[in-house]
N, C-alpha and C positions, 0 to 999 in steps of 0.2 A: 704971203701966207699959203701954205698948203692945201689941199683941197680937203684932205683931212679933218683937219681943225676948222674948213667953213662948212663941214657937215653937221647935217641936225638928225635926231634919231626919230622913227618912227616905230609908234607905237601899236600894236594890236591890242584890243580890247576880247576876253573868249570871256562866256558863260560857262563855269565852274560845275563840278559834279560835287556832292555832299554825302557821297556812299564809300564806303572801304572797298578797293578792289584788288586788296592784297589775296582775295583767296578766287581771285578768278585767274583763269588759266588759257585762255581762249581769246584772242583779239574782238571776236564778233561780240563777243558779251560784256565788252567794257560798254559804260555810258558812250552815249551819242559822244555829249560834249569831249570827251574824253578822246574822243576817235576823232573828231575833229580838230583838236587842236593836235596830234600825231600826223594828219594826213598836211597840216598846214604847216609844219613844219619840214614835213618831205619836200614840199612845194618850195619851201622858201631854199633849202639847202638844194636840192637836187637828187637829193638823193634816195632813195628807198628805203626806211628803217624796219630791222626784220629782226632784231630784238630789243623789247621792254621790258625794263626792271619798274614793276610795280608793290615792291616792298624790299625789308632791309635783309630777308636772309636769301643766301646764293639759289634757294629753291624759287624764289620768286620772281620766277620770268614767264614770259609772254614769246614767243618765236610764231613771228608770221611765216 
């Protein structure tokens, strides 16, 4: 068997935010939670993410 197929996945549990933050335009003013689960995922990839799409039209982005 591959080493593949004897992997198991792990899970992260994040506390959630409950507010719209389609009309925020500023990394610092998103929810904590928010900002947390974006820094923990830099973590996990490597990488630095330096634009968020927080809603569905082309105006709704975030650029760190």
């Amino acid at each position: 068997p591959s080493k593949l197929s004897q992997s198991k996945p792990i899970y992260e549990v994040f506390k959630g935010w409950k507010c719209d933050i389609r009309e925020i335009s500023n990394y610092n003013d998103l929810p904590y939670e928010c900002k947390k689960y974006i820094e923990f995922v830099e973590n996990q990839i490597g990488i630095p993410i330096k634009i968020i799409s927080n809603g569905p039209s082309r105006q709704s982005i975030i650029y760190r």
